[in-house]
SEFIFI-819909 format. One record per residue (C-alpha): residue in three letters; x, y, z. Coordinates in Angstrom, 3 decimals. Example, Ala and Ser with C-alpha at 12.3 -4.5 7.8 and 13.67 -1.06 7.14 Angstrom:
residues 2
+---------+----------+----------+----------+
: residuo :       c1 :       c2 :       c3 :
+---------+----------+----------+----------+
:     Ala :   12.300 :   -4.500 :    7.800 :
:     Ser :   13.670 :   -1.060 :    7.140 :
+---------+----------+----------+----------+
This chain:
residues 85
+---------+----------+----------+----------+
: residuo :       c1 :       c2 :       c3 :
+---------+----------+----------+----------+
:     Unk :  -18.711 :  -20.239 :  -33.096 :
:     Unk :  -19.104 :  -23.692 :  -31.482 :
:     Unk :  -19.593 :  -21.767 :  -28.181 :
:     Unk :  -22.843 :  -19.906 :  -29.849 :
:     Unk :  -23.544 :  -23.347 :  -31.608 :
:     Unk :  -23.741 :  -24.942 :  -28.145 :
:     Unk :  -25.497 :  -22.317 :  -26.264 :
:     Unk :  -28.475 :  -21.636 :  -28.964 :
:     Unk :  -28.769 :  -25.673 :  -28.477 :
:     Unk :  -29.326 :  -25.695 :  -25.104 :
:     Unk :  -31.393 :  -22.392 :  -24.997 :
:     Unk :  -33.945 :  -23.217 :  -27.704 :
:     Unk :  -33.148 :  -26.616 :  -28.565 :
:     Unk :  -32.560 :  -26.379 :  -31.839 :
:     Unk :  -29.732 :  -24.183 :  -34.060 :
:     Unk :  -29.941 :  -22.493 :  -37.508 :
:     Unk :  -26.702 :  -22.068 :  -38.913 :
:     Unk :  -27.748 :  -18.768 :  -41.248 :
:     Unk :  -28.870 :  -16.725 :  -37.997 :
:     Unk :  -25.964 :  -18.287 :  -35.681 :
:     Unk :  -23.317 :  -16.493 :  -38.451 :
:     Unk :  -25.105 :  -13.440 :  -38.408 :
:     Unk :  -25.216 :  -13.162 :  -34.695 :
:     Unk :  -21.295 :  -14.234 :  -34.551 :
:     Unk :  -20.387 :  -11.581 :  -37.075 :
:     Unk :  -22.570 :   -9.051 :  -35.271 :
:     Unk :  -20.952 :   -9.843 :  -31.979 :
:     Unk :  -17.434 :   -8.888 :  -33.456 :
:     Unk :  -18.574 :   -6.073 :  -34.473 :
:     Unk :  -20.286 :   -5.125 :  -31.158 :
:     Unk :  -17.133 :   -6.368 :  -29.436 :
:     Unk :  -14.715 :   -4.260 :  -31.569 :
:     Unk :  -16.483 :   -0.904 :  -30.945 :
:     Unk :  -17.016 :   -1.508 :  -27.258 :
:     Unk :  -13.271 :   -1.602 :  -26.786 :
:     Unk :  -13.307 :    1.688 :  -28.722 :
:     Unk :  -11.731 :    4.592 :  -27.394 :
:     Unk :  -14.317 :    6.410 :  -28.307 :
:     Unk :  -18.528 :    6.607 :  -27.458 :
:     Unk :  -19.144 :    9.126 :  -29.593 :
:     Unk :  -21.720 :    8.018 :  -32.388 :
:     Unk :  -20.366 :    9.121 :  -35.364 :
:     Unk :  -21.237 :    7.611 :  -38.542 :
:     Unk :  -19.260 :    5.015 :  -39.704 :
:     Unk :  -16.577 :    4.558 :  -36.859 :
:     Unk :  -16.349 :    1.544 :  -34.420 :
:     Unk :  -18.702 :    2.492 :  -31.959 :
:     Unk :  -21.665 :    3.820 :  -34.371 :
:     Unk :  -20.903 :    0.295 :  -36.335 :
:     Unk :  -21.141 :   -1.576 :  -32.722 :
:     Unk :  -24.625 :    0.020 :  -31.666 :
:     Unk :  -26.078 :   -1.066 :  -35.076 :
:     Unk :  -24.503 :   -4.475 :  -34.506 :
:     Unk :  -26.379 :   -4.496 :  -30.823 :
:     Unk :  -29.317 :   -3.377 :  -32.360 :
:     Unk :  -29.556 :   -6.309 :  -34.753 :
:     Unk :  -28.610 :   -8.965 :  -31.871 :
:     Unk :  -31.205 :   -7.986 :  -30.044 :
:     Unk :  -33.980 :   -7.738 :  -32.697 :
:     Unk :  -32.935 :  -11.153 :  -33.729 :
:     Unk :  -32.573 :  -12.799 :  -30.134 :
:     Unk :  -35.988 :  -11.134 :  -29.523 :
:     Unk :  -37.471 :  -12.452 :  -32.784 :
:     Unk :  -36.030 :  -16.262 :  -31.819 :
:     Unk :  -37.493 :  -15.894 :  -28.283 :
:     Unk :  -40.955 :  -15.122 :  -29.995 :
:     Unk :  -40.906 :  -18.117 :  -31.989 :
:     Unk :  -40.055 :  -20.096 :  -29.556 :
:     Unk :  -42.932 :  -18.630 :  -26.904 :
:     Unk :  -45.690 :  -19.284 :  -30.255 :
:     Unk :  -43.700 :  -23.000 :  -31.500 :
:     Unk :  -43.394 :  -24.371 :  -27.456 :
:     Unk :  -46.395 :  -23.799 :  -25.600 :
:     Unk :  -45.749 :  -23.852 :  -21.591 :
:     Unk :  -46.010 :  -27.199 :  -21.348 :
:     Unk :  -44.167 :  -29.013 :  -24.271 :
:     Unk :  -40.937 :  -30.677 :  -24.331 :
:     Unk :  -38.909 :  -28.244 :  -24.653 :
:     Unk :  -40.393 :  -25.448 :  -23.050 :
:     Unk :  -39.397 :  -28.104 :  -20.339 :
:     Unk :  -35.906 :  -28.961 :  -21.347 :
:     Unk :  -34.269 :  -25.331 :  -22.409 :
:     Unk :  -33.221 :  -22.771 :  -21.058 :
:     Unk :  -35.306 :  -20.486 :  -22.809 :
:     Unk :  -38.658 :  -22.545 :  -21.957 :
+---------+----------+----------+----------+
């Protein structure tokens, strides 16, 4: 968690502790069904439980970059300082 905690920091320059749990708990669960033995999407089993998890990382990380394009115009302080800007 510190890792995430770190990253989002430097990306966006700020951190919110409610998305940074969901996106930890939804990268176990990604990480446990991509070391399935199985690909097969069948409901309820590892891998159908990791591509929901992926879907919901990337609707969030997609949301967050949003906000940040709308919050940070081009030239702001952090769109100068992140990663992300």
């Amino acid at each position: 968690m510190y890792s995430l905690r770190l990253f989002f920091k430097s990306a966006f320059g700020r951190t919110n502790e409610e998305v940074l749990a969901r996106l930890h708990d939804d990268f176990k669960l990604w990480l446990d069904g991509a070391l399935s033995l199985t690909t097969l999407r069948i409901p309820g089993m590892r891998f159908d439980k990791a591509m929901k998890a992926r879907g919901r990382i990337l609707a969030i990380v997609g949301q967050l970059i949003d906000e940040f394009i709308v919050d940070n115009p081009e030239k702001s302080e952090h769109a100068k300082t992140t990663i992300i800007g």
